[in-house]
C-alpha positions as MATLAB code, in Angstrom:
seq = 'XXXXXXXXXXXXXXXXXXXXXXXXXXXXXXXXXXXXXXXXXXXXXXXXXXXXXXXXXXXXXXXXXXXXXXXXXXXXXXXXXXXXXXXXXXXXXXXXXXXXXXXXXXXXXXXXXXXXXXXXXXXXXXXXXXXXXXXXXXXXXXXXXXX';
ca = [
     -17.996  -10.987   12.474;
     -18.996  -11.009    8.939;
     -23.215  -11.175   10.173;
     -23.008   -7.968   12.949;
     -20.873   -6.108   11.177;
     -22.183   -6.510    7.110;
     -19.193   -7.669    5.637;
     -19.193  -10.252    3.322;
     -15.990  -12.796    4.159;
     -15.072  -15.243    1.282;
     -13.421  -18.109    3.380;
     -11.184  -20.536    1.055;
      -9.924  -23.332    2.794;
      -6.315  -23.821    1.428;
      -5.677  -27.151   -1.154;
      -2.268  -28.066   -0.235;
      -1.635  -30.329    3.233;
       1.977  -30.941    5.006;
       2.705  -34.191    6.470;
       5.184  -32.700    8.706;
       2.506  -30.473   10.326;
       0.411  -33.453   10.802;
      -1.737  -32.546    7.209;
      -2.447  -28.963    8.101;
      -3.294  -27.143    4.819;
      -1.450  -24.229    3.633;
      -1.069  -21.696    0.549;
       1.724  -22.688   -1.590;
       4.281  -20.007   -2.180;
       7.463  -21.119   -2.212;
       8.543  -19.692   -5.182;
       6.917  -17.131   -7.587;
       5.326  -19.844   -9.942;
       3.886  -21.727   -6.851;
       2.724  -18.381   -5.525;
       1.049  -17.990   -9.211;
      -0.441  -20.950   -9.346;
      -2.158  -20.877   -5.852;
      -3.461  -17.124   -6.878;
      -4.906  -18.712  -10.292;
      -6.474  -21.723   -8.291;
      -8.067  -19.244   -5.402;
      -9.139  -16.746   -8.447;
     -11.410  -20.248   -9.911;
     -12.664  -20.544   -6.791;
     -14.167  -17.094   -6.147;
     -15.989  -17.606   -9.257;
     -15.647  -13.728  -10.913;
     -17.189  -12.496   -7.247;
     -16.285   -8.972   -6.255;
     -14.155   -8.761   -3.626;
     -12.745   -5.382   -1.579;
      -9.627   -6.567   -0.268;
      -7.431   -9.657    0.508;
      -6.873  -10.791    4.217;
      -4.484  -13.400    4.857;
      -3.610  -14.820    8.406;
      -0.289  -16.781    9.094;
       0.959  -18.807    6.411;
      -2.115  -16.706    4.101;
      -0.449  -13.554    5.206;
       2.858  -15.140    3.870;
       1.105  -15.554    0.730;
      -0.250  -12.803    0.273;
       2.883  -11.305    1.253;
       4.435  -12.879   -1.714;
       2.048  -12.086   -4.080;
       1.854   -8.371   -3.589;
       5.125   -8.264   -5.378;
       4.017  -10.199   -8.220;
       0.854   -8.520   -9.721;
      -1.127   -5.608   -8.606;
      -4.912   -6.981   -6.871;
      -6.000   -3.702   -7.772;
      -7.731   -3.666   -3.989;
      -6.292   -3.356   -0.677;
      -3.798   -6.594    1.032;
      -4.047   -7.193    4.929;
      -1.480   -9.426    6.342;
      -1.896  -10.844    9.898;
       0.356  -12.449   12.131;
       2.804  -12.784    8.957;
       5.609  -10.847    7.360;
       8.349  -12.167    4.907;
      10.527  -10.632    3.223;
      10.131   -7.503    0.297;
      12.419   -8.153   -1.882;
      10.773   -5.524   -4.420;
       8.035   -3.422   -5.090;
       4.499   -3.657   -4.135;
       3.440   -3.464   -7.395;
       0.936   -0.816   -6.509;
      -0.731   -2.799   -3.887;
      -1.593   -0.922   -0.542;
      -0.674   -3.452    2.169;
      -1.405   -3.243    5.682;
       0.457   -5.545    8.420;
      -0.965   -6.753   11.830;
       1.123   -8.509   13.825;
       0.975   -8.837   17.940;
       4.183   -8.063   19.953;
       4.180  -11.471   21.828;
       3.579  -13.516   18.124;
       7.011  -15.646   19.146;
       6.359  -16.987   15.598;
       6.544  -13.945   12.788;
       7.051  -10.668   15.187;
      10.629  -10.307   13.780;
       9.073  -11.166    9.779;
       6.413   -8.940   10.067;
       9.119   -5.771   10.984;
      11.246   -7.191    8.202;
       8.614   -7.271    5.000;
       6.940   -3.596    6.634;
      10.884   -1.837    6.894;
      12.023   -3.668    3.516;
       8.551   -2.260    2.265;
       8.851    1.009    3.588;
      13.039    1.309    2.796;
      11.391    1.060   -0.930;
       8.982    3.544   -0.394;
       5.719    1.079   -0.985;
       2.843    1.794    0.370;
       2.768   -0.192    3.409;
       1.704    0.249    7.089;
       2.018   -1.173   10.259;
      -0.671   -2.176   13.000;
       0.889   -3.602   15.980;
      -1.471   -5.083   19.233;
      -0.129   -6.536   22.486;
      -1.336   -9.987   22.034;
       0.426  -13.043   20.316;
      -0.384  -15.230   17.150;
      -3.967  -14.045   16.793;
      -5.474  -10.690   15.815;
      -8.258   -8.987   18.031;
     -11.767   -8.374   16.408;
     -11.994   -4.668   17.307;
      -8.924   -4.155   15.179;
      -9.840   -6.005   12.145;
     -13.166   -4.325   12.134;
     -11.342   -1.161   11.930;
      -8.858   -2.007    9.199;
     -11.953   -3.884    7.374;
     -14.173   -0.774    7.806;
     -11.814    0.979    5.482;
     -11.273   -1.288    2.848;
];
């Protein structure tokens, strides 16, 4: 995506791995010092590069999710096929969810964190597609075009 349409994607694979999802890696953010900690570690990596927005997918949606209410990015926050909860404010952060109708997985999470959102008057919208867990080109080119 990134070479036809001239966005530059930073791709940071994540440093944590579960044994009870046979090692897959993951973002750490169980808590808000974990969710620090994983935002200072990704920050190292980038290396002071400029970025124009955050995109996380599944369990880097989640993240990100959790971040957003923790300190402002100061750039626009796409979530895919993830959710959570909002307990709070979006500390300024303009957050944009994308989430499939048949994702079995975080359909019901991704209503949850965009109504809590919303319910608090954040800025926050909501991008819905008919497919499941994955999120279809054409529509992250769009959202991406805008960042």
């Amino acid at each position: 995506m990134g070479k036809t349409s001239g966005i530059k994607f930073y791709v940071l694979r994540p440093r944590h791995s579960d044994a009870r999802f046979n090692g897959k890696r993951y973002w750490s953010h169980a808590n808000p010092l974990e969710t620090r900690a994983t935002y200072r570690a990704i920050i190292a990596r980038l290396k002071n590069k400029k970025i124009a927005g955050w995109v996380g997918f599944s369990n880097g949606g989640f993240f990100l999710g959790e971040l957003v209410q923790l300190r402002s990015l100061g750039v626009p926050v796409v979530l895919i096929g993830a959710g959570g909860t909002c307990r709070g404010a979006l500390r300024g952060n303009s957050v944009t969810v994308i989430i499939g109708s048949q994702d079995t997985w975080h359909w019901q999470s991704a209503l949850r964190f965009y109504g809590q959102a919303r319910d608090k008057k954040q800025s926050c919208r909501l991008l819905t597609h008919g497919q499941g867990h994955i999120v279809p080109a054409s529509l992250l080119m769009e959202v991406l075009k805008h960042l």
